[in-house]
C-alpha positions, 0 to 999 in steps of 0.5 A, a space after each residue: 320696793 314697787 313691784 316689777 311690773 310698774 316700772 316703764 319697759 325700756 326697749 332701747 337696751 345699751 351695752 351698760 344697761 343692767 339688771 339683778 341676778 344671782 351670780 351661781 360661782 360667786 356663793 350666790 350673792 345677788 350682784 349687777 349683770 351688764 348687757 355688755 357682759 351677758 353678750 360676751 358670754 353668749 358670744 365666747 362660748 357660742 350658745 347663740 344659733 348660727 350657721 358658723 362653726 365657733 373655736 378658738 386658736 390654740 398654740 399647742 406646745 410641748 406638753 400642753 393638752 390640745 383641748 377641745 372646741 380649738 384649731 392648733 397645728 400637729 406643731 407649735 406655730 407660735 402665738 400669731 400665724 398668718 392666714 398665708 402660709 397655713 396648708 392645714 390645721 388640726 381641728 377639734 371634733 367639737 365646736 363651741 359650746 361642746 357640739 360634735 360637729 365631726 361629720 360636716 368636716 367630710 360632708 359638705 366641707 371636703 371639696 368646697 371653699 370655707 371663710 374663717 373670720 375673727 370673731 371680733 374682728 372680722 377684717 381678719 379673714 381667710 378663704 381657703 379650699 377644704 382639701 381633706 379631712 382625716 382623724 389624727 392618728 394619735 389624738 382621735 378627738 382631733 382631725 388633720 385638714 388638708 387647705 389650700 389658701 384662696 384669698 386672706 388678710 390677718 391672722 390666728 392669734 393665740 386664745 382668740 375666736 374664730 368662725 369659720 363657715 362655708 362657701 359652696 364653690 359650685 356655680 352649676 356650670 363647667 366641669 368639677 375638680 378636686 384638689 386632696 392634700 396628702 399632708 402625712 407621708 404615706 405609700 397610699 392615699 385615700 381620697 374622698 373627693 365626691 365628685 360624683 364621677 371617675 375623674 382623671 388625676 395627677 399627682 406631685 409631691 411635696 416639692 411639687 414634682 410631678 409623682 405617678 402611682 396605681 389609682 383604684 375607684 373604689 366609687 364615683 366618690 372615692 378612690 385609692 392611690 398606692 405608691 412604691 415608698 412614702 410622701 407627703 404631697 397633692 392630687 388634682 383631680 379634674 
């Protein structure tokens, strides 16, 4: 056999070019690696650097364990769920492959827009505004979002991936809002809308009624609202 080195360097790489590995599951056989292969590798498990946040859906039913690096709803969906009618979505701490990535879902992301794309296929997208983000009381690896939809076509789609990144909806002009998503009945909400002011706020229920409570300013980017009973529902804050 020549050496390596005297074979010609191929610089027009395709998709069913291959070359020689060990492959390390299969007892170590030397086998044939595709290019085509080797980048849905780095694709699915997300190894190559990006500014998006790679996971997979997940359609959790009764019994199943949400993993890890996926968005699946407090409930089964189904396998296939339009973009148009999400209002919020659990989220694994983690992104793929294995990042914790918890902090960002508070900063920068509360309070801006987000664009969610199928990895293969990106004509299925989705724009929503990143409302709230507070860890699931139950399973603490996972964050309940709050969302509220700007513009989309397509939908999740059971196993497949998805990148999600973010859109800073700040033009530098005009006065700043903030919408929070109270999406568990409470009789006090917490809000950390970052703002950086005390903002005026309004508030309405679930059935978009219009709901007053007692409103303290912790900061100029935080504030409580108290209640007499429990709901589910929205603030705007202006």
């Amino acid at each position: 056999m020549a050496r390596i080195s005297t074979y010609p360097l191929d610089n027009d790489v395709v998709g069913t070019d291959k070359w020689i590995g060990t492959d390390s599951s299969g007892s170590n056989l030397t086998k044939n690696f595709s290019a085509d292969a080797v980048a849905a590798f780095l694709n699915t498990n997300g190894i190559v650097e990006t500014q998006a946040l790679r996971y997979n859906y997940q359609n959790v039913e009764v019994g199943d364990t949400r993993l890890n690096s996926t968005i699946s709803f407090s409930t089964t969906q189904g396998d296939t769920v339009a973009f148009a009618g999400i209002t919020g979505w659990m989220i694994s701490k983690y992104a793929k492959p294995s990042k914790l990535v918890e902090t960002f879902y508070t900063s920068p992301l509360v309070g801006q827009q987000i664009l969610i794309t199928n990895a293969d296929n990106p004509s299925d997208w989705g724009v929503f505004s990143w409302d709230s983000s507070v860890v699931n009381s139950v399973e603490t690896d996972f964050y309940d979002i709050g969302l509220t939809l700007i513009s989309s076509t397509g939908n999740l789609v059971n196993g497949q991936g998805y990148l999600i990144s973010l859109i800073y909806n700040s033009s530098g002009t005009g006065d700043k809002n903030f919408i929070y998503t109270q999406g568990v009945a409470s009789a006090s909400w917490t809000v950390v809308h970052n703002l950086n002011k005390f903002p005026s706020v309004s508030i309405v229920d679930s059935a978009n009624e219009v709901v007053y409570g007692n409103i303290d300013y912790l900061n100029v980017n935080e504030l409580t609202i108290t209640f007499q009973a429990a709901f589910a529902g929205k603030a705007y804050m202006n």
